[in-house]
C-alpha atoms as one frame of an Amber mdcrd trajectory, in Angstrom:
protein
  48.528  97.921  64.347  49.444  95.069  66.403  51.340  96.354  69.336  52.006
  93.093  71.562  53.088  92.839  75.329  55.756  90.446  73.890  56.742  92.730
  71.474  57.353  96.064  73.868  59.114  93.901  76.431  61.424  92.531  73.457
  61.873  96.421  72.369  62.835  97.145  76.108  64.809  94.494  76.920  67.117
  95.290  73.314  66.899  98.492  73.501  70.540  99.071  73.750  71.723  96.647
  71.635  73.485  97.187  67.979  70.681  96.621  65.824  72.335  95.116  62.891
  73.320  92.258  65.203  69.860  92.102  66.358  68.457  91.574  62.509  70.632
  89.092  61.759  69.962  87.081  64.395  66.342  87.593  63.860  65.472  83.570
  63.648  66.512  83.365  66.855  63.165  84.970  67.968  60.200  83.265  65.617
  57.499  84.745  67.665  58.792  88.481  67.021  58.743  90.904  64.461  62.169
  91.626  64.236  62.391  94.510  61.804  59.663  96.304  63.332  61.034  95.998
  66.825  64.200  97.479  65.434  62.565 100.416  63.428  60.714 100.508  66.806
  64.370 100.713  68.738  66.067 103.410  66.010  62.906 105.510  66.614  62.930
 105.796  70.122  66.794 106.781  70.343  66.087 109.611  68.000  63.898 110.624
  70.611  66.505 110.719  73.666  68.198 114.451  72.820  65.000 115.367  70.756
  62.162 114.929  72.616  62.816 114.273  76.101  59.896 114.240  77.560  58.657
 111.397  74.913  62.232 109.440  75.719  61.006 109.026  79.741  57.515 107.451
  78.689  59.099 105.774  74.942  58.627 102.270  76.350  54.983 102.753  76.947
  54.753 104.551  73.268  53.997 103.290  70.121  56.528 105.198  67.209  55.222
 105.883  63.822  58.564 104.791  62.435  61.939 105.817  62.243  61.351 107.973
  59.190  58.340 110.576  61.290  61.153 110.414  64.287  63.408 111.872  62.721
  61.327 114.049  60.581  59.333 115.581  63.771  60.077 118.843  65.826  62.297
 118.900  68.616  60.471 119.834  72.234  62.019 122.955  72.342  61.120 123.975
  68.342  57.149 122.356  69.392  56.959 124.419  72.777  57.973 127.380  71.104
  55.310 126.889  68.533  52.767 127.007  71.359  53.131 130.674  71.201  51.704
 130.678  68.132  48.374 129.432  68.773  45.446 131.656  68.737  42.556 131.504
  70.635  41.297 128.217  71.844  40.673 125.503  69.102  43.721 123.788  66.517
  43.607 122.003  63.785  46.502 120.442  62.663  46.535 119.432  59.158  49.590
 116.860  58.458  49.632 115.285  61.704  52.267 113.167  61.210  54.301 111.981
  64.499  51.524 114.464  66.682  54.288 115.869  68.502  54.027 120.022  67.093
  49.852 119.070  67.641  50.723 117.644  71.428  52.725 120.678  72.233  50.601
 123.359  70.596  47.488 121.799  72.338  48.393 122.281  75.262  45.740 124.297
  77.208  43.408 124.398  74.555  39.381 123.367  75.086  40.016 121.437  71.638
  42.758 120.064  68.875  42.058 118.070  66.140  44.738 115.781  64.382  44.645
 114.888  60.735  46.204 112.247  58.801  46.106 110.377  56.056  48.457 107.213
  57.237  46.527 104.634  59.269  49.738 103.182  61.361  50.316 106.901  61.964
  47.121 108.282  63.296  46.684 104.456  65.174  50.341 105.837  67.011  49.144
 109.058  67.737  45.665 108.057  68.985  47.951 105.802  71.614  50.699 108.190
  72.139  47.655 110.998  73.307  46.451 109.217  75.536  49.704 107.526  77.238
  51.231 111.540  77.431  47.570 112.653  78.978  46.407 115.062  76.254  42.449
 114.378  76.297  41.929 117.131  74.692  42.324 116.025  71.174  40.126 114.540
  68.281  41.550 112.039  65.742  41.151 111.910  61.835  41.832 109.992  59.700
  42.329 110.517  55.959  43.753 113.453  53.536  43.412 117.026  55.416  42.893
 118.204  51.310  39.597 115.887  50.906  38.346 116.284  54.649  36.090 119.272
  55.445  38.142 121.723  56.876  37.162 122.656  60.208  36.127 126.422  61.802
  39.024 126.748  64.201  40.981 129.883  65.668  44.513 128.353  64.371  45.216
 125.747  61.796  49.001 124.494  61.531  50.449 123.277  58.455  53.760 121.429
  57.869  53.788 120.169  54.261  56.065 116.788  53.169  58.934 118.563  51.296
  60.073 115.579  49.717  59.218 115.012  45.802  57.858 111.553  44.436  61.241
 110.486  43.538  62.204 111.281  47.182  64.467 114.018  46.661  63.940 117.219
  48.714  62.242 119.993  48.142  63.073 123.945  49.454  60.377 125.938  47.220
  56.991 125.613  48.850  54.628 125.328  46.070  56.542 122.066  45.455  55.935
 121.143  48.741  52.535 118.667  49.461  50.596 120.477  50.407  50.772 123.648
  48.254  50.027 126.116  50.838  50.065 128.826  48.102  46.644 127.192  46.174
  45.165 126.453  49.468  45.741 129.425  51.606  42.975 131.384  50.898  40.675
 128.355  51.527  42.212 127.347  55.093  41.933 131.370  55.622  38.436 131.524
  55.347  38.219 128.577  58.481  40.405 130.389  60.832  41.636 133.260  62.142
  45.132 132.467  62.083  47.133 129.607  59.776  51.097 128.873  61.062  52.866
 127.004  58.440  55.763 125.504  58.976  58.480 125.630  56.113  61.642 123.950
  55.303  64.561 126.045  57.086  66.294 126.733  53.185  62.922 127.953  52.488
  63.697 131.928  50.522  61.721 133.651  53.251  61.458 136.935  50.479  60.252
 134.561  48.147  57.799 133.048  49.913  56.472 136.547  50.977  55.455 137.520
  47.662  53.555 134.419  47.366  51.712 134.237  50.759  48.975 136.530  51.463
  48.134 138.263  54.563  51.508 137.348  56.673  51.858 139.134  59.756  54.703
 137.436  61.143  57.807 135.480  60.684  59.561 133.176  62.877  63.096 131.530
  62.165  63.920 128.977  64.580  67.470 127.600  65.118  68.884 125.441  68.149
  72.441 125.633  68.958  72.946 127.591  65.763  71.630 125.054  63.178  68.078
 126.551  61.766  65.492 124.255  62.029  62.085 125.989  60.951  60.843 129.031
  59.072  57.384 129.559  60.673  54.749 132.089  58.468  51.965 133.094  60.385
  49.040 134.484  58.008  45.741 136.197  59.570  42.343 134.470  58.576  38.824
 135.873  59.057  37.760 138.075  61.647  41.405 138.184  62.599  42.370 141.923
  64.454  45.801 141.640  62.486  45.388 141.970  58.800  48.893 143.394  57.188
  48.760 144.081  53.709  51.984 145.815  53.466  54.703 143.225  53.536  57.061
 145.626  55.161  54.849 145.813  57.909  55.903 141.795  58.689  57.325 141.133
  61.719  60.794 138.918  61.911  61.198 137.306  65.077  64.898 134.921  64.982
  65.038 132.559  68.145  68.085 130.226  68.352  67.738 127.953  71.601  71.315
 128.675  72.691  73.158 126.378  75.273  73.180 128.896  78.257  69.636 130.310
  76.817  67.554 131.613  73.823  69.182 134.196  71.854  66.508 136.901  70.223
  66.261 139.371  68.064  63.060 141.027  66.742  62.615 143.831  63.285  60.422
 144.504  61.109  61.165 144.356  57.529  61.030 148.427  56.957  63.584 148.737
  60.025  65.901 146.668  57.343  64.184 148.662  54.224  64.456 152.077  55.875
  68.415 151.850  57.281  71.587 152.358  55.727  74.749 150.215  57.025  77.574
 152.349  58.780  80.917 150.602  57.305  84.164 150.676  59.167  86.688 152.012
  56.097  90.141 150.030  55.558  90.136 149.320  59.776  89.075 146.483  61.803
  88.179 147.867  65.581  88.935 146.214  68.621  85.703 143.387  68.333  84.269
 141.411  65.708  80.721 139.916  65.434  79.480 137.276  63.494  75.742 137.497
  63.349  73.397 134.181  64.271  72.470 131.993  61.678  68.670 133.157  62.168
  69.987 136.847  61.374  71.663 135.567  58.208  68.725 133.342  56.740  66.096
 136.617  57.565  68.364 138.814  55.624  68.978 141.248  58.471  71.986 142.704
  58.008  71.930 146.565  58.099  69.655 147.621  60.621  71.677 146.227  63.138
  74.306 148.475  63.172  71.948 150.761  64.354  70.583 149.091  66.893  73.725
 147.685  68.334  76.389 149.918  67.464  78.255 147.988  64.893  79.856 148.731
  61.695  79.769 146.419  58.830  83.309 145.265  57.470  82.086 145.339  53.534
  78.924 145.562  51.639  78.804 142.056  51.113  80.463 140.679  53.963  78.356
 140.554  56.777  80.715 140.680  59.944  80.896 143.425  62.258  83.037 145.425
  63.948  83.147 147.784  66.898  85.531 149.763  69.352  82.788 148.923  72.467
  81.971 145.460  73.153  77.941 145.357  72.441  77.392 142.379  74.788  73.887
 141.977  73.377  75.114 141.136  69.817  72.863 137.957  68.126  75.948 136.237
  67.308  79.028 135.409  68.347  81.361 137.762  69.577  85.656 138.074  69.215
  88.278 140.332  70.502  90.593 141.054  67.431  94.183 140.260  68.139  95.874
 141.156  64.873  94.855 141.972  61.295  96.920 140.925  58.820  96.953 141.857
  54.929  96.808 139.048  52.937  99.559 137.498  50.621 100.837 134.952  49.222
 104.263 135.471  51.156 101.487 135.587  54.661 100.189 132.230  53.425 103.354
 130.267  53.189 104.719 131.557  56.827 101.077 131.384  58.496 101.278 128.483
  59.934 104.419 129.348  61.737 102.213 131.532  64.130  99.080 130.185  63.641
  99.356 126.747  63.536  95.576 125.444  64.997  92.649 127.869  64.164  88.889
 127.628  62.840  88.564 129.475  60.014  85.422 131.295  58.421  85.475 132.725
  55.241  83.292 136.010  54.049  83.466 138.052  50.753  87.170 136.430  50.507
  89.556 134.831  47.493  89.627 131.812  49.361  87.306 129.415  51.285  87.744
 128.464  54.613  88.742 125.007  53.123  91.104 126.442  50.580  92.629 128.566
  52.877  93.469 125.706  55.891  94.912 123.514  53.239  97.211 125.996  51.139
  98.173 127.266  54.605  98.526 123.721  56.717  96.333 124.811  59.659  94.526
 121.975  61.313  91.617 122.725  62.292  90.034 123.536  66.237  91.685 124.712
  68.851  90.909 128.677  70.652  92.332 130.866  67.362  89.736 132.304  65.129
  90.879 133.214  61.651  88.293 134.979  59.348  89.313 135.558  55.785  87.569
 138.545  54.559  87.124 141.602  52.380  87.568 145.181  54.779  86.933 148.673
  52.890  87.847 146.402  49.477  91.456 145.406  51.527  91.546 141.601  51.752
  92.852 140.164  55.233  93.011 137.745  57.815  91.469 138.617  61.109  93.003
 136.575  64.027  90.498 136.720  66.747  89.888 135.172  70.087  86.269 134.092
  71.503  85.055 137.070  73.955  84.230 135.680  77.595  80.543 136.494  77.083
  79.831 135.213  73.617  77.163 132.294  72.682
């Protein structure tokens, strides 16, 4: 890879510019690689919100290409995955970009990076070095043909795109299949993290995997971004064989701070959901995205002191504000039974609202156009199913919700 001093002071000097411009007027520059000095440009803005610790150093940094940029974690998904790590070697498997390896390796006596693209692992052997991590060991070529290395941790995060480029969710159609290789990497560590795609069916993939102890679902700012499975290798101190035993851990990296919840999956298999009958109480909860994708939807009632609205309709209701609700949290203003008659004079009263839909006739798109609400604004209108009575909730956003 031929990273020039005339090419990096043409990236930094047009850095800001539109880049379609910039490739059409590529004859303008004979002595530069145009196109790669604008996949070099697209990369590094991906970087600015993602990773930005990378973004203050990105003119002294080589990107794999615009493609691994946007593919890689975020800082906050990477540093969090640093928690994962046992003990005080790594190998990381699908190196890709390097930056869940950089993060992860932190602290560690040793890392190793593996990677079958040359451009990549010539980037990452760069990038190491620029962001000060001496601590980790380069290789090149497919982590599936390489001898796999005795380490405490190895981390995984397969390509979950197909050869025709589509995207894949299942992970024994992801490359690697971690489900024929797991008991090999097992036998070379004492812990393997693999990270999964974040519509991954974390029940699924239970019955599959062998030895999990723990689960992580990782959103930011309520978008999921990561299933993590951590499985126990040899001589590990944490062998579960009983998948009810796993522990769920759901992290969303909130604006004002990280919102948590921890269960096991027999807390969800062992508790039955307290319903509120045909009557909304005076707050309404909407549990976190990370709740929703890990299935946890009964035992929380217990632990926060929250009935369910329906069996299948997984909001929440309560006459006591729980202000440590995962979720998002409303005061209820007015309950309204829904009609046909309601839907033509709705708009009268609530003409601006955002609208969710759960266990209703209607989606949240059906039910703004049929009624003419536009959309926004501080109302919040849930369409939903209450003791088998189907209703609009008008709510407003409580002071101390996420």
């Amino acid at each position: 890879m031929t990273f020039t001093t005339e090419l990096r002071e043409f990236i930094i000097q047009h850095k800001d510019d539109d880049v379609d411009s910039l490739l059409l007027s590529a004859k303008r520059y004979p002595d530069i690689d145009v196109p790669r000095a604008v996949e070099q440009i697209e990369a590094r803005r991906r970087l600015k919100n993602k990773l930005p610790e990378w973004y203050a150093v990105s003119d002294d940094l080589i990107m794999g290409g615009r493609i691994p940029a946007e593919q890689c974690s975020s800082e906050l998904t990477a540093k969090y995955k640093r928690s994962l790590v046992l003990g005080e070697s790594l190998c990381d498997l699908t190196g890709g970009m390097g930056v869940d390896l950089y993060y992860m390796s932190r602290g560690l006596k040793s890392a190793i990076y593996t990677e079958r693209q040359h451009h990549l692992c010539e980037a990452a052997e760069h990038n190491f070095k620029v962001l000060g991590a001496n601590n980790i060991i380069i290789r090149e070529g497919d982590g599936r043909d390489l001898p796999i290395p005795d380490v405490d941790t190895i981390y995984l995060d397969p390509a979950r795109r197909a050869g025709d480029g589509s995207r894949v969710y299942e992970v024994s159609d992801c490359e690697p299949n971690i489900i024929e290789w797991q008991d090999e990497l097992l036998s070379h560590c004492k812990r393997l993290v693999t990270k999964l795609s974040p519509m991954a069916d974390i029940h699924r993939t239970l019955e599959r995997l062998h030895h999990v102890t723990d689960v992580h679902v990782v959103a930011v700012k309520g978008e999921c971004k990561e299933v993590l499975m951590v499985q126990s290798g040899k001589d590990s101190d944490t062998d579960i064989d009983n998948s009810q035993a796993v522990a769920i851990h759901c992290i969303d990296f909130v604006t004002d701070g990280t919102l948590e919840h921890h269960y096991h999956l027999s807390d969800e298999a062992e508790t039955t959901a307290t319903y509120c009958g045909e009557n909304v109480s005076a707050y309404l909860y909407e549990p976190d995205v990370t709740l929703m994708k890990s299935h946890a939807f009964r035992h929380i009632c217990k632990v926060y002191g929250v009935d369910k609205l329906d069996a299948d309709v997984h909001l929440y209701t309560s006459d006591t504000l729980s202000t440590t609700f995962p979720g998002r949290r409303f005061i209820v203003d007015e309950v309204m039974d829904f009609s046909s008659k309601l839907l033509k004079t709705l708009k009268r009263t609530v003409p601006q609202a955002n609208i969710t839909s759960r266990g209703f006739v209607l989606t949240a798109d059906e039910l703004r156009k049929r009624a003419g609400i536009k959309d926004g604004g501080s109302v919040y209108l849930f369409g939903a199913t209450v003791g088998g009575r189907k209703v609009l909730i008008r709510c407003s956003k409580c002071p101390t919700s996420i």
